[in-house]
C-alpha positions as CSV (number, residue, x, y, z in Angstrom):
1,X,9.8,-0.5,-15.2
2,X,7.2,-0.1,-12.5
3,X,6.3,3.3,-11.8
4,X,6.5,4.5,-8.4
5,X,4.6,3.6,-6.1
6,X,5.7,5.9,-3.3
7,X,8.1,3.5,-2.5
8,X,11.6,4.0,-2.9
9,X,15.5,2.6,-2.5
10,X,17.3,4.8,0.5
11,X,21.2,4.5,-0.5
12,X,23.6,5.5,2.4
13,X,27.1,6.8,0.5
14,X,29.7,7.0,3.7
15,X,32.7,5.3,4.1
16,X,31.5,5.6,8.2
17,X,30.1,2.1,9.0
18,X,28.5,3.7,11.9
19,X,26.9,5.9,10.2
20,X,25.3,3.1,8.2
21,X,24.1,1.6,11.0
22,X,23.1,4.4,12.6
23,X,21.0,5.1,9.5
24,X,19.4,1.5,9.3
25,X,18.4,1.8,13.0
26,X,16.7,4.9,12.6
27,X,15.1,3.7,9.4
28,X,13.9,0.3,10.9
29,X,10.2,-0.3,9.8
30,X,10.3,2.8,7.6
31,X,7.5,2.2,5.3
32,X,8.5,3.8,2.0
33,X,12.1,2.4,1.6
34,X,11.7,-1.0,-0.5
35,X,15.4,-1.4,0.4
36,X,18.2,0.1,1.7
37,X,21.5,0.2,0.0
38,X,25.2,1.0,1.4
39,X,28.5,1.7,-0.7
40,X,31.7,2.3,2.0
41,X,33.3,4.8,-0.4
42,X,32.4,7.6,-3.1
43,X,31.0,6.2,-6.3
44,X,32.1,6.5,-10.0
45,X,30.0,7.1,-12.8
46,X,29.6,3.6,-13.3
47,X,28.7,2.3,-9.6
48,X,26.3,5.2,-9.8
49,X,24.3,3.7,-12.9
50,X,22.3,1.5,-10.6
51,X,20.5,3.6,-9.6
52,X,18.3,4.5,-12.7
53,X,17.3,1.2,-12.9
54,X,15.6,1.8,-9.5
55,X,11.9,3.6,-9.6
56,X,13.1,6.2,-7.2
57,X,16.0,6.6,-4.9
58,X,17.1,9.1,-1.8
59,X,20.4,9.2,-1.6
60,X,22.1,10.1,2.5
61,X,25.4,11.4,1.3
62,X,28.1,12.0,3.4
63,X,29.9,14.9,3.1
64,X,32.6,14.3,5.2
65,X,34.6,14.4,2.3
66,X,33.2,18.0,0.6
67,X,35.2,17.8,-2.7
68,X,34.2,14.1,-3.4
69,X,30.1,14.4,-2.3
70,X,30.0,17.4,-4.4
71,X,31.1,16.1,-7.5
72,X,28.4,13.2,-6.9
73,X,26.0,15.8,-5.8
74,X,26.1,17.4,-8.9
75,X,26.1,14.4,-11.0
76,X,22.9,13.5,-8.9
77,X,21.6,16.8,-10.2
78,X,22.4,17.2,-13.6
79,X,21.8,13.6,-14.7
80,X,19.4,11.2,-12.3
81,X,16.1,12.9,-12.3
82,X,14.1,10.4,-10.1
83,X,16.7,10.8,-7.4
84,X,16.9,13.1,-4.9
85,X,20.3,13.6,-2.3
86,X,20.1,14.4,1.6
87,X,23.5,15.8,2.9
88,X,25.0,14.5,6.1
89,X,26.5,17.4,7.1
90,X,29.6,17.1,10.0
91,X,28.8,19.1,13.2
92,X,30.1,22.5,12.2
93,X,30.0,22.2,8.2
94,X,27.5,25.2,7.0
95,X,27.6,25.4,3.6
96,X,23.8,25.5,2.5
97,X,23.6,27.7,-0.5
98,X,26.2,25.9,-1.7
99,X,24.0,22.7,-1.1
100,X,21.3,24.6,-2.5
101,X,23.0,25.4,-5.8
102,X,23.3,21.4,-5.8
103,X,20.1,20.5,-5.6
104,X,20.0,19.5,-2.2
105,X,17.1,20.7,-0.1
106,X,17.7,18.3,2.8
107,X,20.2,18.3,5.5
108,X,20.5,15.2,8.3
109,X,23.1,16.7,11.0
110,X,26.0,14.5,12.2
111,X,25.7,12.5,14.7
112,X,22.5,11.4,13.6
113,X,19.4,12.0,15.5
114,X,16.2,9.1,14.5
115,X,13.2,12.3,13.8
116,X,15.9,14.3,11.7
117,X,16.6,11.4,9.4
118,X,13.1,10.4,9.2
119,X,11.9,13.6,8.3
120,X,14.3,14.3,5.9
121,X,13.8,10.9,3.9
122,X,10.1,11.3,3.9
123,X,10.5,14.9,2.3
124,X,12.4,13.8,0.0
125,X,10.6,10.6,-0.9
126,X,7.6,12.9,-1.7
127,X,9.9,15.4,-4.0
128,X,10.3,12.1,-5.7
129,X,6.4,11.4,-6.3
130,X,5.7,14.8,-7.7
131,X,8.4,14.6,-10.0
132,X,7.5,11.2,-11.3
133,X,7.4,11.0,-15.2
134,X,4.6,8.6,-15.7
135,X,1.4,8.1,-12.9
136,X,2.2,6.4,-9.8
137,X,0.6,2.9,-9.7
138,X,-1.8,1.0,-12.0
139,X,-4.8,2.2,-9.5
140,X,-6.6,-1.2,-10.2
141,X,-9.7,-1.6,-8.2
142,X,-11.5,-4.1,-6.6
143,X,-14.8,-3.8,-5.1
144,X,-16.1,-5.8,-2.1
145,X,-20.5,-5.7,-1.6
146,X,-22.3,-8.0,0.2
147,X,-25.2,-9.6,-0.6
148,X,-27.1,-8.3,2.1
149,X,-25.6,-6.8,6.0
150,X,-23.4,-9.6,7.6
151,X,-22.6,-11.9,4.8
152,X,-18.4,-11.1,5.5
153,X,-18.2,-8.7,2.6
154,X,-16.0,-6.1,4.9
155,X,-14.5,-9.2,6.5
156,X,-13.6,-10.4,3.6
157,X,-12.0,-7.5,2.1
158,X,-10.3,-6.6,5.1
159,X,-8.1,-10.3,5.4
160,X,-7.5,-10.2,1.9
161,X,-6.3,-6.8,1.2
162,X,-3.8,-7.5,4.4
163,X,-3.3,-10.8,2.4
164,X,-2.2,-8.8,-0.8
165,X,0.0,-6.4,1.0
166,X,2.3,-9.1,2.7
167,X,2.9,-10.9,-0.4
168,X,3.5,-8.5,-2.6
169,X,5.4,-6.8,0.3
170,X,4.1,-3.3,-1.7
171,X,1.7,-0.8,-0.3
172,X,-2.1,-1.9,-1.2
173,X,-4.7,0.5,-0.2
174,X,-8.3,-0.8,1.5
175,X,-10.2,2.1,1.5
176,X,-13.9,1.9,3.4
177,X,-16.9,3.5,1.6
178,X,-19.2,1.6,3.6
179,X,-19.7,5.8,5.4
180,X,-22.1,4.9,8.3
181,X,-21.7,1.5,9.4
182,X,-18.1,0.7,8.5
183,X,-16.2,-2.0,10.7
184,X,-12.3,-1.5,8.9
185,X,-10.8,0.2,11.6
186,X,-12.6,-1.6,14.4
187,X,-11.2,-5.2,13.4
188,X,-7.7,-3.9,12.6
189,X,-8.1,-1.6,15.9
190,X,-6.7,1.7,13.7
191,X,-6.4,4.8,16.8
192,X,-5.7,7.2,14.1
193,X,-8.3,10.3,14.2
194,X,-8.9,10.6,11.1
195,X,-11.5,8.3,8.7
196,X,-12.4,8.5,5.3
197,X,-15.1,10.8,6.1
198,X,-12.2,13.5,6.4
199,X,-10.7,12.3,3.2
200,X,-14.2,13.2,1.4
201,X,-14.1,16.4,2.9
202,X,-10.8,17.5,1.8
203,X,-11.7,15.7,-1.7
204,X,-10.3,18.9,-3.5
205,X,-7.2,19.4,-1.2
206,X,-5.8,16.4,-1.2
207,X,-2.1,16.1,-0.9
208,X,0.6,13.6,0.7
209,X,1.1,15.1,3.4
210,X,-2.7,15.4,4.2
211,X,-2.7,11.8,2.9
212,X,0.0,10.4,5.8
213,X,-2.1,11.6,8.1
214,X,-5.6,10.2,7.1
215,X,-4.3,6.5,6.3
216,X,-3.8,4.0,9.4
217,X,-1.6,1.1,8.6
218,X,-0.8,-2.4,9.4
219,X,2.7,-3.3,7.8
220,X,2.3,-3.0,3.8
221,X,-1.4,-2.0,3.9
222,X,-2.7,1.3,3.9
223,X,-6.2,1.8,5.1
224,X,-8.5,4.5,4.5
225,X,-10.5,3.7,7.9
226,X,-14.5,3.7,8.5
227,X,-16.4,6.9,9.4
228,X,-17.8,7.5,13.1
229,X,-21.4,6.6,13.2
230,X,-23.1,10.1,12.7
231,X,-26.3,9.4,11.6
232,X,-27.5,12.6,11.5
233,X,-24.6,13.9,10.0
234,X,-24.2,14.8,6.1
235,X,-21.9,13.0,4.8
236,X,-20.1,14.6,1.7
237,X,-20.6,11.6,-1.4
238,X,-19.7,13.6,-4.1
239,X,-15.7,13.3,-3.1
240,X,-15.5,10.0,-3.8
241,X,-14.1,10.1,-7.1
242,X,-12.0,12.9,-6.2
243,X,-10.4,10.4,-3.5
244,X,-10.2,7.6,-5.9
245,X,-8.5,9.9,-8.6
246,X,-5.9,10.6,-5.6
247,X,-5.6,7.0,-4.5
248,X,-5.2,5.7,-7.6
249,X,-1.6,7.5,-8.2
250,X,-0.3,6.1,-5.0
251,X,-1.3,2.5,-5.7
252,X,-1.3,-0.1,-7.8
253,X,-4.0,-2.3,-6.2
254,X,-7.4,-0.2,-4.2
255,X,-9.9,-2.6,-2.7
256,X,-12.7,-1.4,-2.2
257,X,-15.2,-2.5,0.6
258,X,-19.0,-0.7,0.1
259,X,-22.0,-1.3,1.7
260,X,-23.8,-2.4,-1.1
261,X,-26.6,0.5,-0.6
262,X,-26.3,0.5,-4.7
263,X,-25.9,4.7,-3.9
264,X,-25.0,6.7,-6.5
265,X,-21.0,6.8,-5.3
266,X,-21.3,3.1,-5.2
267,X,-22.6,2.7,-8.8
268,X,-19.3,4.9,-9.6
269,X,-17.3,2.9,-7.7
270,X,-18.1,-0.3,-9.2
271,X,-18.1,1.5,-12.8
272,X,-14.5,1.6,-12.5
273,X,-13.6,-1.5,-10.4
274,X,-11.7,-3.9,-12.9
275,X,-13.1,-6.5,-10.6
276,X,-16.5,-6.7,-8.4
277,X,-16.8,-9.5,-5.9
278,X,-20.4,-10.0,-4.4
279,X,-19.8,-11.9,-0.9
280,X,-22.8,-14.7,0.0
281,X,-23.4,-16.6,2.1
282,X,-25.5,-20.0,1.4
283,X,-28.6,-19.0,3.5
284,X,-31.9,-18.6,1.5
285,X,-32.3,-14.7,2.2
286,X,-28.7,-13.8,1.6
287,X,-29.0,-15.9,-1.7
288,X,-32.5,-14.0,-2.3
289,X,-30.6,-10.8,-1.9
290,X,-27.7,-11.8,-4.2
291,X,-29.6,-12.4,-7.2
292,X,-31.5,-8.5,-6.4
293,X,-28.0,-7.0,-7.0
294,X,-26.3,-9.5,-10.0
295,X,-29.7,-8.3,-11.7
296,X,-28.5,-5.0,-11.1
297,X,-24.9,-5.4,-11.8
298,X,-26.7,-6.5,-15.7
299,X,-28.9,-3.8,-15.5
300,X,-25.6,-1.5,-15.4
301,X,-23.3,-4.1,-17.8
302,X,-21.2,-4.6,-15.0
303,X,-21.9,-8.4,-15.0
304,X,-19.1,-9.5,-16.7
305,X,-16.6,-8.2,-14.2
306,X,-18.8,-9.5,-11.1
307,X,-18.2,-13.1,-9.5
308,X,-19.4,-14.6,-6.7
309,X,-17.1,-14.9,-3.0
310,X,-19.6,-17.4,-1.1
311,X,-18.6,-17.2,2.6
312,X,-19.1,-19.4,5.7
313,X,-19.4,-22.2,2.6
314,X,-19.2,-25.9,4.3
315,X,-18.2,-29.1,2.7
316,X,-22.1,-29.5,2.5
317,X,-24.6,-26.4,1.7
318,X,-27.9,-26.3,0.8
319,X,-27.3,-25.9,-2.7
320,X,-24.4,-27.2,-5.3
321,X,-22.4,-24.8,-6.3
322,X,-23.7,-24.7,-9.9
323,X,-27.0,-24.4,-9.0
324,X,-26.4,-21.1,-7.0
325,X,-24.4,-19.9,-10.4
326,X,-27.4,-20.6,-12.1
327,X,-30.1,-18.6,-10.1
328,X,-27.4,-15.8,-10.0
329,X,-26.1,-16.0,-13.1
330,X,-22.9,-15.2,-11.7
331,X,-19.8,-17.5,-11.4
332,X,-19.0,-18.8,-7.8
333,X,-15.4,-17.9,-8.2
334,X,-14.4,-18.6,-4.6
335,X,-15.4,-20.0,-1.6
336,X,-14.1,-19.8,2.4
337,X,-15.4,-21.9,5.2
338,X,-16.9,-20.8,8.5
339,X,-14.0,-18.8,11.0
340,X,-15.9,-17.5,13.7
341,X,-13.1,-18.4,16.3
342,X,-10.4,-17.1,13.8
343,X,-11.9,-14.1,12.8
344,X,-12.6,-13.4,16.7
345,X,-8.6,-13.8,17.6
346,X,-7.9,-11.9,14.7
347,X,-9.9,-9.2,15.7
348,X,-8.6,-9.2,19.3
349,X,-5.6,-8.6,18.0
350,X,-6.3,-6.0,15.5
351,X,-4.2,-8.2,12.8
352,X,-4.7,-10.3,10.0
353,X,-5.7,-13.4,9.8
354,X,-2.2,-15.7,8.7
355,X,-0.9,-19.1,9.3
356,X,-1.8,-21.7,7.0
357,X,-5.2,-23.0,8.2
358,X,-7.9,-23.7,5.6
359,X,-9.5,-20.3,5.8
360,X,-6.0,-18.4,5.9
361,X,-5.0,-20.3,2.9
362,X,-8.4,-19.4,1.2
363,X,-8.1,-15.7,1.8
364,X,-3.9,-15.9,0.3
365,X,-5.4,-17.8,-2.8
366,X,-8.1,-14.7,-3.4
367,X,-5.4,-12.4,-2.7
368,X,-3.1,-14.3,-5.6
369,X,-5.7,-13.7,-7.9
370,X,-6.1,-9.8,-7.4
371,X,-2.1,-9.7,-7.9
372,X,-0.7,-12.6,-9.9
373,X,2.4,-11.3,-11.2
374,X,3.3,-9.9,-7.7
375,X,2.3,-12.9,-5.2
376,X,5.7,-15.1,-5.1
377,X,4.9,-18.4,-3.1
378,X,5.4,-18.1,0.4
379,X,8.7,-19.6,0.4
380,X,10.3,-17.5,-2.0
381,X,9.3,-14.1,0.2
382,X,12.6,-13.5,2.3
383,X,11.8,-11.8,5.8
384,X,15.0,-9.9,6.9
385,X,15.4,-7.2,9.2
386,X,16.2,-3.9,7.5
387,X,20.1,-3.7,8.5
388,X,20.1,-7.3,6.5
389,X,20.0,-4.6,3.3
390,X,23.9,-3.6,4.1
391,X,26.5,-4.4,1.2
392,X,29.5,-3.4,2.5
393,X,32.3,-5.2,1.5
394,X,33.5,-5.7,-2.0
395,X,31.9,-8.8,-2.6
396,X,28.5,-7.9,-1.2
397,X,28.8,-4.3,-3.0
398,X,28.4,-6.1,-6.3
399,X,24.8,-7.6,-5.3
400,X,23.5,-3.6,-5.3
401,X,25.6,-1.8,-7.5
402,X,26.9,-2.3,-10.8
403,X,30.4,-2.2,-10.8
């Protein structure tokens, strides 16, 4: 089984089906919840077995019926330790020692308001992520470093990461280290305050709730956004494997974009990257500049993880493609056509660039290769609006529980 991954099922137990839908409204777009499950009455023993196959699960219980939620309450407590119940308390009902004495730390009010049920899941999806058994995520990286300024590497990891995460449809994180000319939020147009200059400074502090607030997103991605351009300020490099250490339990896939400075940070970045992908283009200087840093990459034994990602690569470029292997010594693993006009939208938009145009198709087939197992085709990835996730009826039921 997967470990978590700070995602988690949310499973609504009320035989109210407007309190289901009340919930699923207010949960709509939620980012954690990888699905959301309903049963319309009280489950035994046995219904309850799904859900430790799950990697995590909150559990909105309704306790409408006290004697009935209790008991499951307290099975909840004694016996599924990567689960974690909410009460959903009638107006009126105060009993929250007793609740305490439970297990239950969380308390949605009936009728449901959106914040309080919000809140309440996200505290408990993080009580879940502490009290994980085994560390969150395979924390795989993959580093991103151009060839010289302007040859797409940031570009390029930006499209592809956003590639990954709607694929996979799990959270991927694209973190910029490039600290004083980095372009991530600016093309995905991320408003949030906070960069990952911040997440360098609080290196040591680091904590979930610290963490919500530094990441911007766009849908399944996570970014980890560029720093303000401060040239005269200090910037704090030394936290960057404190911020990797911290990533790295919340996800299994990091790309990495870095300016290719060949800093000391960088050189530890790309010590632990499983994969290292040094983005060309076929111009003479940008080629020039390539083979400067695959020497390098030998000089460090990093060379067998490094391949080439030639960009803006025509039908016809200057050279054949095994005759830029050959000065580099690198493989040409990939290679992506010209996108100005693409890009451009894209940028306009502060999105991803999707569709099924050649370079779209291009960035989807680098994507496949950082996550293999997790990449179903495209036809096979069902798009369904979160209320979709009901199973109410008895026929349904049996998709989501064990019966």
């Amino acid at each position: 089984m997967a470990a978590l991954s700070y995602s988690y099922v949310v499973a609504v137990i009320s035989p109210e089906r407007r309190i289901q839908e009340e919930i699923a409204s207010a949960l709509e777009g939620y980012p954690y919840a990888e699905a959301l499950w309903a049963l319309s009455d009280y489950p035994d023993a046995r219904q309850m077995a799904a859900i430790k196959d799950t990697q995590g699960c909150v559990v909105l219980l309704d306790f409408s019926d006290p004697f009935r939620a209790k008991a499951i309450a307290a099975e909840l407590d004694r016996n599924y330790p990567m689960a974690v119940a909410v009460a959903l308390l009638p107006g009126g009902q105060r009993e929250l020692l007793e609740l305490m004495q439970l297990g239950i730390r969380e308390v949605v009010n009936l009728p449901i308001a959106r914040p309080d049920v919000v809140r309440a899941v996200t505290r408990a999806g993080r009580k879940l992520q502490r009290h994980s058994e085994e560390p969150a995520g395979g924390g795989h990286l993959f580093a991103f470093m151009p060839a010289k300024p302007g040859t797409g590497a940031t570009t390029m990891a930006t499209h592809v990461s956003a590639a990954a995460a709607r694929l996979t449809n799990q959270r991927i994180l694209l973190a910029d280290f490039d600290l004083r000319l980095g372009m991530t939020s600016f093309l995905l147009k991320l408003h949030n305050e906070h960069s990952i200059l911040d997440a360098l400074m609080s290196a040591g502090n680091l904590d979930l709730t610290l963490w919500d607030r530094l990441v911007g997103r766009r849908g399944m991605l996570d970014i980890l956004g560029s720093a303000p351009a401060e040239f005269g300020r200090d910037i704090p490099e030394s936290g960057a494997s404190q911020v990797l250490d911290f990533a790295a339990q919340l996800y299994s896939t990091l790309l990495i974009d870095l300016p290719g400075d060949m800093r000391d940070y960088e050189l530890e970045i790309l010590q632990r990257s499983k994969e290292i992908f040094l983005v060309c283009t076929p111009d003479i200087g940008a080629l020039h500049m390539a083979k400067r840093k695959a020497d390098m990459l030998r000089s460090l034994d990093l060379a067998a993880n490094a391949s080439v990602i030639m960009n803006r690569a025509e039908t016809r470029v200057s050279l054949p493609v095994a005759d830029i292997e050959q000065v580099l010594q690198l493989p040409v693993r990939f290679t992506v056509g010209t996108a100005e006009k693409e890009i451009n939208e894209a940028t306009q938009r502060g999105s991803a660039i999707e569709g099924r145009s050649p370079v779209a198709t291009q960035l989807e087939n680098i994507a496949r290769h950082l996550v293999p197992g997790d990449a179903p085709a495209e036809n096979q990835i069902a798009k369904r609006r979160f209320i979709d996730f009901f199973s109410v009826t008895t026929v349904r039921d049996k998709m989501n529980w064990k019966q």
